[in-house]
C-alpha positions in Angstrom: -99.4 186.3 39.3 -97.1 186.3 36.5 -94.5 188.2 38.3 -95.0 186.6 41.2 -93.7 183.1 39.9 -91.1 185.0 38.5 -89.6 185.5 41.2 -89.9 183.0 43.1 -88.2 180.9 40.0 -85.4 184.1 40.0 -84.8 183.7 44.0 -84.9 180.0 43.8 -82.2 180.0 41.1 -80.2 182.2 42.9 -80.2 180.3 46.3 -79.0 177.5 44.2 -76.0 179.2 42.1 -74.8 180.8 45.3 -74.5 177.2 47.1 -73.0 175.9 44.0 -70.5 178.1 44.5 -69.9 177.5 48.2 -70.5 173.4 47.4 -67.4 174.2 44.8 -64.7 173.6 47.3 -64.9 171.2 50.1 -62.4 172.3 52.2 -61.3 175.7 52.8 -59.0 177.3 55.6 -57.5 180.2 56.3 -54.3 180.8 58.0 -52.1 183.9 59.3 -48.6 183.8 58.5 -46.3 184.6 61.2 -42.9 185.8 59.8 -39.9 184.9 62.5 -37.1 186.4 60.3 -37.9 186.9 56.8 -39.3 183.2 56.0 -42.2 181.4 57.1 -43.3 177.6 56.6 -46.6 176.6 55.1 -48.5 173.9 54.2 -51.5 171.9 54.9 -52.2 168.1 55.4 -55.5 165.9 54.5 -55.9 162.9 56.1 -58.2 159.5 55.3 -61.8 160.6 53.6 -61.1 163.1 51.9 -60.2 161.9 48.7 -62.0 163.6 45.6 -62.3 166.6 47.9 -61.2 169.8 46.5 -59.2 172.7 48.6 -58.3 176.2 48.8 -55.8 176.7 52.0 -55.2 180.4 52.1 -52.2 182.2 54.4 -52.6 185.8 54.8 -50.1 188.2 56.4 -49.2 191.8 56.2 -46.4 193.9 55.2 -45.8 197.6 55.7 -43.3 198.5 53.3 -42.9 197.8 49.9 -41.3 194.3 49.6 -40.6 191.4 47.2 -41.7 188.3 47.8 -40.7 184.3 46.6 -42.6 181.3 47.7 -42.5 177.8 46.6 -44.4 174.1 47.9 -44.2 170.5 47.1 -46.6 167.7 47.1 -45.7 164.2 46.7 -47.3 161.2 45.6 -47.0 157.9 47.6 -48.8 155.7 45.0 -52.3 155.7 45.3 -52.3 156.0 49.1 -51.3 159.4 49.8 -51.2 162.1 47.0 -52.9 165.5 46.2 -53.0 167.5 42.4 -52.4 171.2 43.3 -54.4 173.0 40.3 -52.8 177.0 41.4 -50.5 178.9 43.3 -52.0 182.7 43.6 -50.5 185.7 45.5 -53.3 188.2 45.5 -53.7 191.8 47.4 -54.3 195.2 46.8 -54.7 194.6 43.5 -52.4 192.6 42.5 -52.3 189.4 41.5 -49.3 186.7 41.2 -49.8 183.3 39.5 -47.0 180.3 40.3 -45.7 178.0 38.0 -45.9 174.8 38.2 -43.0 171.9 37.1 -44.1 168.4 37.4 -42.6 164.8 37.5 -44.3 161.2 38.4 -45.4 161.5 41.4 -43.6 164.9 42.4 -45.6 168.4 42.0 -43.8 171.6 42.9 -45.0 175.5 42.6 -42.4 178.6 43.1 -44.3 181.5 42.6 -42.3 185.2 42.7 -43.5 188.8 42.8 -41.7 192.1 43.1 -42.0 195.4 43.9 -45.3 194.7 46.3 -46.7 197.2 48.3 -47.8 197.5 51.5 -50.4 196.1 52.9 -52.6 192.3 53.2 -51.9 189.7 51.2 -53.3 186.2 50.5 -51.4 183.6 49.1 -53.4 180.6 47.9 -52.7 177.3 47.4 -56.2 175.5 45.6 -56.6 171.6 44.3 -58.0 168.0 44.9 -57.2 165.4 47.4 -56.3 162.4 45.0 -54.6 160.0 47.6 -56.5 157.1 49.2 -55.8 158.0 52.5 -55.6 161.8 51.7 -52.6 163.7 50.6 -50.3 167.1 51.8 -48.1 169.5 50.6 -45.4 171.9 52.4 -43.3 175.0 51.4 -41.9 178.2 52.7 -43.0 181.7 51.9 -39.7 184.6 52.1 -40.4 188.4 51.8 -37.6 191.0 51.3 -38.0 194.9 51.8 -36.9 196.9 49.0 -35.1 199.8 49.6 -36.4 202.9 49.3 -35.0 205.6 46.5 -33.5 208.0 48.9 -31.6 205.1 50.3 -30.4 204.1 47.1 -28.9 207.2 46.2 -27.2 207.9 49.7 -25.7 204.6 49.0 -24.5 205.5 45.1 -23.1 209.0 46.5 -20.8 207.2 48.9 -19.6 204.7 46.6 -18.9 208.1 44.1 -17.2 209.3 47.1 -14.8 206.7 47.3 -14.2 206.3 43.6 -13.5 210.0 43.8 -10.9 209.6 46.7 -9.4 206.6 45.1 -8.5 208.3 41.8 -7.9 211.5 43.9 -5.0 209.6 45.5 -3.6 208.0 42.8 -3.4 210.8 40.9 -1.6 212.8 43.3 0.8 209.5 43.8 1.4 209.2 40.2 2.0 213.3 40.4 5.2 212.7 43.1 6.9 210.1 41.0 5.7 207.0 43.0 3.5 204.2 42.0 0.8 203.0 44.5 2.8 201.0 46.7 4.6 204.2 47.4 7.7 203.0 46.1 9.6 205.7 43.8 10.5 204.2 40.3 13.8 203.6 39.3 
């Protein structure tokens, strides 16, 4: 009986941790970011009633080479009336994680967030805080990615620009062996 009352008490407790955790955030979306170019907007906006609520807005996307990435919002306070307190700025994806950093004035909030050398695959970029406006609050920014070249391509591109250096110095040299300078002119 003893055991039985156990686990009821065990199974209880952990119905009720679990929907803390859920209950932890009161809104949460998620959003696919569609890259026309290499930049994409985001952002996300709260409207009257939700003040004290706290978010997670999440845009994934997917990349299949390795890439950099630089990403930055803004939120900013009107008064009491419209204004939101972003708490972190995450990248996160096959195993990596990114934090942003945040610079902050009264009334203006902004996060740039950076990350380098990323590879492929899905990635989550997270924005999380609380509604503290009145009438609810929003934020916007842009999210850019960049492939990074690959290593072979690197190299062809450094053995062309040797190859040019090399015919550069080749000609002068052979200018310089003639008697003229490089505007072909012979010296007096």
């Amino acid at each position: 009986m003893k055991n039985v009352i156990s686990g009821v008490f065990l199974s209880a407790s952990l119905m009720l941790s679990s929907a803390a955790v859920h209950a932890s955030t009161d809104i949460n979306n998620t959003s696919t970011i569609t890259f026309n170019g290499p930049s994409s907007s985001i952002g996300a906006s709260y409207g009257a009633g939700t003040s004290g609520r706290t978010f997670t807005e999440n845009f994934t996307f997917g990349q299949g080479t390795v890439f950099n990435v630089s990403s930055a919002v803004i939120s900013i306070a009107l008064d009491s009336m419209s204004g939101l307190n972003i708490s972190s700025f995450i990248l996160s994806g096959n195993g990596v994680t990114a934090t942003g950093s945040m610079t902050s004035s009264t009334g203006l909030q902004t996060w740039t967030l950076r990350a380098s050398n990323l590879t492929s695959g899905l990635y989550t970029l997270s924005a999380i805080g609380k509604v503290t406006g009145t009438n609810g609050g929003s934020f916007g920014g842009n999210i850019s990615v960049a492939a990074v070249p690959e290593n072979s391509t690197v190299a062809m591109m450094l053995a062309g620009l040797g190859l040019v250096c090399f015919a550069a110095w080749r000609r002068r040299r052979k200018s310089t062996m003639h008697g003229t300078n490089l505007t072909g002119l012979v010296p007096v």
